[in-house]
C-alpha positions, 0 to 999 in steps of 0.5 A: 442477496445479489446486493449483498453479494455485489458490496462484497465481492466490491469490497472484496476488489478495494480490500486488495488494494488497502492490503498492498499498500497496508503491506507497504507500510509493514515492511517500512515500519518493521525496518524503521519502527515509523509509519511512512506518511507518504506511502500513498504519494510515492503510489501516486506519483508511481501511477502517474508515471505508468500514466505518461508511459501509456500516453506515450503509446506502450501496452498496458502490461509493459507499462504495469511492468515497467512502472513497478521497476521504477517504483523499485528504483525510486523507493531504495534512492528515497531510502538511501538519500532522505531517509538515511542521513536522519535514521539515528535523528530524533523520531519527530525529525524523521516524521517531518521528512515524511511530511515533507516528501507528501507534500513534494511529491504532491505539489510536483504531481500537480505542477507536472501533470496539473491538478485536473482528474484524468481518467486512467484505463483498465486492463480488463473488459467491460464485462465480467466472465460467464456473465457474472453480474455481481461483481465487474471484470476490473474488481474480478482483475484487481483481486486477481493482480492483489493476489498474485502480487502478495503471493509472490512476496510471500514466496521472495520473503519465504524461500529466497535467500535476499529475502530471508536477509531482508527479514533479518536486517530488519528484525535484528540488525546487530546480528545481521552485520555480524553474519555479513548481511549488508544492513543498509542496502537490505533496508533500501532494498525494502522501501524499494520493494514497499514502494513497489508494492504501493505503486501496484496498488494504485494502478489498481484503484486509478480506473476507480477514483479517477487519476489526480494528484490527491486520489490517494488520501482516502485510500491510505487512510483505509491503509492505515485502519488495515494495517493497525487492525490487522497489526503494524508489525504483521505482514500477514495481518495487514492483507486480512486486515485489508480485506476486512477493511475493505468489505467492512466499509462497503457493507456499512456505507451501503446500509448504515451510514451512507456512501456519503459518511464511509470514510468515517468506518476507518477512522472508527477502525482506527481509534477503535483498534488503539483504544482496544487492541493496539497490536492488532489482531496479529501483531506482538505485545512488547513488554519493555522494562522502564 
């Protein structure tokens, strides 16, 4: 039972971070109805920048800070200088600029910072509280950070006015602009606020999988599962998602499949929730008339 306890209090901690990146790809995809390919390099190159910070001395919490600033900053000029000019453009166009910034921001991380594996430190203490051995103090931290992170933007979407005008820009923009809502800046505000979130994430999971340039392509793949399962228009539904994701694949990489074999759980996820359920356990059902 205590084995048990500890995979799912772990798959609870790694959940947490498939939600927030899961909640990243939401928000991008409710403002521009595509997935962003390369949500899970702008959170790595973001996590290399708080890296550099505390090379150069700063204390973790104001690099924690100060990365998620810039990660703002970062997201709304992607928004603004790539994603702009081609928002009427073909869908296939868009997804290759996608692509393209994976692969920019991949091979400018490793030409920056090279391609070998750099340990990244943890905030927390070797030690779990009141000797607590089922789950280690980072897993306990990195819930505990998930949590407050997805609290405050649900608090800032809920009950702020910016928010309240983010949601609208991007669930009807027509109308948006005829209350004056400035449509274009909310949007850029919001790849900001999803690069934010991203970047959170992967300070998260670098003391897990050690800090190097790929270190994200199998958690955005978890991402994706939890975002389709939980439905791709559903911020709600990417942090359940997230978490059962998370769970999922610790309980059956230890006891069916192997660690060796888990990242084919997500990718059963996948093709599973398209196939069965393609909104989502949350998500809507749009009838269309063709």
């Amino acid at each position: 039972m205590e084995a048990v306890l500890h995979q799912v209090f772990a798959g609870l901690a790694t959940g947490g971070i498939y939600a927030s990146l899961a909640l990243a790809l939401v928000m991008i995809h409710n403002a521009t109805r595509l997935v962003n390919f390369a949500q899970g390099e702008m959170a790595m190159f973001a996590t290399y920048l708080c890296w550099s910070m505390l090379q150069a001395g700063w204390p973790y919490w104001g690099a924690f800070l100060a990365t998620v600033a810039l990660a703002l900053v970062l997201g709304a000029a992607i928004e603004r200088i790539l994603i702009r000019p081609v928002e009427r453009a073909p869908v296939l166009t868009v997804v290759v600029v996608f692509i393209g910034l994976l692969l920019v921001l991949n091979s400018l991380a490793g030409w920056i910072y090279s391609y070998t594996i750099k340990s990244f430190p943890s905030p927390f203490p070797s030690r779990a509280p009141f000797g607590l051995t089922i789950v280690s103090a980072h897993e306990l931290g990195a819930i505990g950070v998930t949590l407050v992170v997805l609290l405050l933007v649900y608090l800032f979407f809920r009950f702020t006015p910016l928010g309240l005008a983010m949601r609208a820009a991007a669930q009807n923009p027509e109308s948006s602009r005829l209350v004056g809502i400035r449509v274009g800046w909310m949007l850029a505000l919001g790849w900001g606020l999803a690069a934010a979130i991203g970047a959170t994430g992967g300070m998260m999971v670098a003391p897990i999988v050690f800090l190097e340039p790929n270190m994200m392509t199998g958690v955005i793949l978890y991402a994706f599962a939890a975002a389709l399962l939980g439905g791709i228009d559903s911020p709600h539904g990417a942090v359940v998602g997230g978490f059962i994701v998370g769970v999922l694949e610790n309980l059956v990489g230890a006891y069916l499949i192997g660690t060796e074999l888990k990242l084919t759980v997500a990718l059963v996820l996948i093709v599973g929730v398209l196939v069965v359920k393609p909104a989502g356990l949350f998500g809507r059902v749009i009838v269309q008339r063709v």
